[in-house]
Backbone as CSV, one residue per row, in Angstrom:
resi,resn,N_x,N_y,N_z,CA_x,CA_y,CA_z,C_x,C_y,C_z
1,UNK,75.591,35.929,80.820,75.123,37.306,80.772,73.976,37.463,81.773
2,UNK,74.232,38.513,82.444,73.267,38.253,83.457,71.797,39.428,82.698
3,UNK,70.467,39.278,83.660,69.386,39.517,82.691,69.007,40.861,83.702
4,UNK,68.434,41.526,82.803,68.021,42.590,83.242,66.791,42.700,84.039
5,UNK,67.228,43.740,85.016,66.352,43.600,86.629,64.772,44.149,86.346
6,UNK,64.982,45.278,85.422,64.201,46.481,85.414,63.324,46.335,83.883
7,UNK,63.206,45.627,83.613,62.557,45.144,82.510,60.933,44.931,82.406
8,UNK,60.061,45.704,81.582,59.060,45.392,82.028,58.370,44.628,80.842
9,UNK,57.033,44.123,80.589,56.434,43.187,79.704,56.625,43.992,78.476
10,UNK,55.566,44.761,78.449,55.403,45.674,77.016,57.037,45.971,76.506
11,UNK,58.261,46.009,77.006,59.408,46.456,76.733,59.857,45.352,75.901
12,UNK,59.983,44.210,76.855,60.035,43.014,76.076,59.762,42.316,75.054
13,UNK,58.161,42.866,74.859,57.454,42.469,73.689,57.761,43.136,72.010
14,UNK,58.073,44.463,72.860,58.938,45.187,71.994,60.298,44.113,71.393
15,UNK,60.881,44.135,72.307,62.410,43.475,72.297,61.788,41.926,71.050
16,UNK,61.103,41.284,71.089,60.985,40.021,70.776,60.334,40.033,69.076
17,UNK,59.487,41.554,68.930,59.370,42.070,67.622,60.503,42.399,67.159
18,UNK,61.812,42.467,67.231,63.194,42.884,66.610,63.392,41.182,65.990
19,UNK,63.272,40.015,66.419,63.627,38.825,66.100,62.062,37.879,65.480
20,UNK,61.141,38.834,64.747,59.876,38.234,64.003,58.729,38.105,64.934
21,UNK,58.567,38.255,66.388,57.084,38.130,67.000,56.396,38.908,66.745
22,UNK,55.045,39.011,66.620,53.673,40.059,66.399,53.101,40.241,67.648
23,UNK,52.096,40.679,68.323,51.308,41.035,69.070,50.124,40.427,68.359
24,UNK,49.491,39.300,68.566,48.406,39.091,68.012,47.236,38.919,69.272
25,UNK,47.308,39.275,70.379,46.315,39.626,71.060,46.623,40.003,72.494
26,UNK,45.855,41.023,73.327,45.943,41.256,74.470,44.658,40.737,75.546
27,UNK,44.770,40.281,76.562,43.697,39.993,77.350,44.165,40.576,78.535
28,UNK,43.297,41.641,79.576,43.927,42.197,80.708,45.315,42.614,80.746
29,UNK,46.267,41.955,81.444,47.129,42.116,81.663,48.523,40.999,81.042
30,UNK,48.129,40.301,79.891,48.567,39.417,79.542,48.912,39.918,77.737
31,UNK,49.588,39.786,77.521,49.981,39.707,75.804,50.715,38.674,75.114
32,UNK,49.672,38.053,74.225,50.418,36.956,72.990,51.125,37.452,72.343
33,UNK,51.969,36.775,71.960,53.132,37.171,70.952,52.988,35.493,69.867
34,UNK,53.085,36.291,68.599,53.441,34.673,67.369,54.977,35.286,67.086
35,UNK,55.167,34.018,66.483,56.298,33.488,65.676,55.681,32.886,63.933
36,UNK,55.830,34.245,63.731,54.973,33.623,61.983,55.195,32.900,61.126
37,UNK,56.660,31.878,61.211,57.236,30.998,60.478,56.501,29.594,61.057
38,UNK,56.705,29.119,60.373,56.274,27.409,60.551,57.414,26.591,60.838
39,UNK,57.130,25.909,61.971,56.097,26.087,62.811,55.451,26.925,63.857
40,UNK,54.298,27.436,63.822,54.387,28.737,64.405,54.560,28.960,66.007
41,UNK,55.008,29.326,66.623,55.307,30.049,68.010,54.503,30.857,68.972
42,UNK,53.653,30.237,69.902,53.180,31.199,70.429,53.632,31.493,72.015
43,UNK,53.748,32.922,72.662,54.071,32.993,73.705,53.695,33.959,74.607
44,UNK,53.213,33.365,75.800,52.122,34.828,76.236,53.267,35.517,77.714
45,UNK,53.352,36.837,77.251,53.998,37.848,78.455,53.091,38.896,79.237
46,UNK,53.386,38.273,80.355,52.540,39.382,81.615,53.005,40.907,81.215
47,UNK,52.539,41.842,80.793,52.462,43.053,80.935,52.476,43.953,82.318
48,UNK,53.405,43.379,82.883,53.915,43.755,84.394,54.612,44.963,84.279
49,UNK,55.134,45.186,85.441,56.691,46.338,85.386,57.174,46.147,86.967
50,UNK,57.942,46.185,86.854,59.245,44.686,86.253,58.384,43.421,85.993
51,UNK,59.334,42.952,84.933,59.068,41.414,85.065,59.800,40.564,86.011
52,UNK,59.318,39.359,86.501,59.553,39.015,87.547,61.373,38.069,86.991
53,UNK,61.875,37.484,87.298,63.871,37.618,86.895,63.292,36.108,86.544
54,UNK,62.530,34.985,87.015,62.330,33.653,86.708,60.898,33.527,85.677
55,UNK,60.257,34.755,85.558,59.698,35.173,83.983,60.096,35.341,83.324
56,UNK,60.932,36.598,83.509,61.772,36.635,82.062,62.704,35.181,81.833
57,UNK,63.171,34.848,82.189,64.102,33.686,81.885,63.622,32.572,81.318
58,UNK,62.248,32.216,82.054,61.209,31.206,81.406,61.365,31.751,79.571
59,UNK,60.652,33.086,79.684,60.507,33.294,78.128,61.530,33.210,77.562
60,UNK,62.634,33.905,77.940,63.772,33.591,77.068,64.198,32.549,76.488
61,UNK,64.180,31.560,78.099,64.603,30.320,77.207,63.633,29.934,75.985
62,UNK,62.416,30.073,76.276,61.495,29.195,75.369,61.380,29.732,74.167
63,UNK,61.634,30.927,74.142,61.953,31.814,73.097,63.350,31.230,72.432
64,UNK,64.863,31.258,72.902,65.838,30.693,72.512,66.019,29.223,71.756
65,UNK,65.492,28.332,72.596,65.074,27.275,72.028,64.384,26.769,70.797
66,UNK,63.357,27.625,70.877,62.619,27.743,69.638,63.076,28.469,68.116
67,UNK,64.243,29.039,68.505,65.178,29.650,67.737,65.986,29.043,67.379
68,UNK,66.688,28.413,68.248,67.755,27.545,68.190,69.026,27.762,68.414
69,UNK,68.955,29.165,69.495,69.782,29.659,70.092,70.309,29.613,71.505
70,UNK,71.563,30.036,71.946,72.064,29.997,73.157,70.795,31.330,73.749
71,UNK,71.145,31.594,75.285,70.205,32.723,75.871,71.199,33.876,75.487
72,UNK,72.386,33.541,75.447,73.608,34.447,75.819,72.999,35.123,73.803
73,UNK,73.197,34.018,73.282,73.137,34.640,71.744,71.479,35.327,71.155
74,UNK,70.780,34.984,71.966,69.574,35.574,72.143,69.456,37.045,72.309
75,UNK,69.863,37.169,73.542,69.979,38.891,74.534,70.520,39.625,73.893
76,UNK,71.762,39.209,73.223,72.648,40.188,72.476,71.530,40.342,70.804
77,UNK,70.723,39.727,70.733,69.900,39.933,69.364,68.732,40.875,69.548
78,UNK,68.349,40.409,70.816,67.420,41.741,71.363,67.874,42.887,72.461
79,UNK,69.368,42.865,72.370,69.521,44.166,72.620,69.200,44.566,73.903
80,UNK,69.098,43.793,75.259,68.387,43.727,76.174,69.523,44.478,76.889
């Protein structure tokens, strides 16, 4: 599945609250995201527009992984 071009941080962060992340802090141009289960998850997204295509993918995977999901079964969970 290929990933979307036009995607920006805050959209994403959105997208990653549909599958349990919070917003637990912003600094500049940067936003944490948790994973409130144990063990907990943390993951910080540039608040860009666009995100850059080897950013997003970084997160995804690390996001997927940590799930224990394919990327393909990921995207289709957030709807991307």
């Amino acid at each position: 599945m290929k990933l979307p071009r036009d995607l920006s941080g805050m959209d994403l962060a959105r997208a990653l609250g549909r599958v349990g992340y919070v917003v637990t802090r912003q600094t500049g141009s940067h936003v944490r995201l948790t994973l409130a289960t144990e063990p907990q998850h943390h993951i910080t997204i540039p608040a860009h527009q666009p995100l850059k295509v080897g950013t997003l993918a970084a997160i995804l995977g690390a996001v997927a992984v940590r799930m224990g999901l394919d990327r393909v079964e990921l995207l289709s969970r957030l709807k991307l």
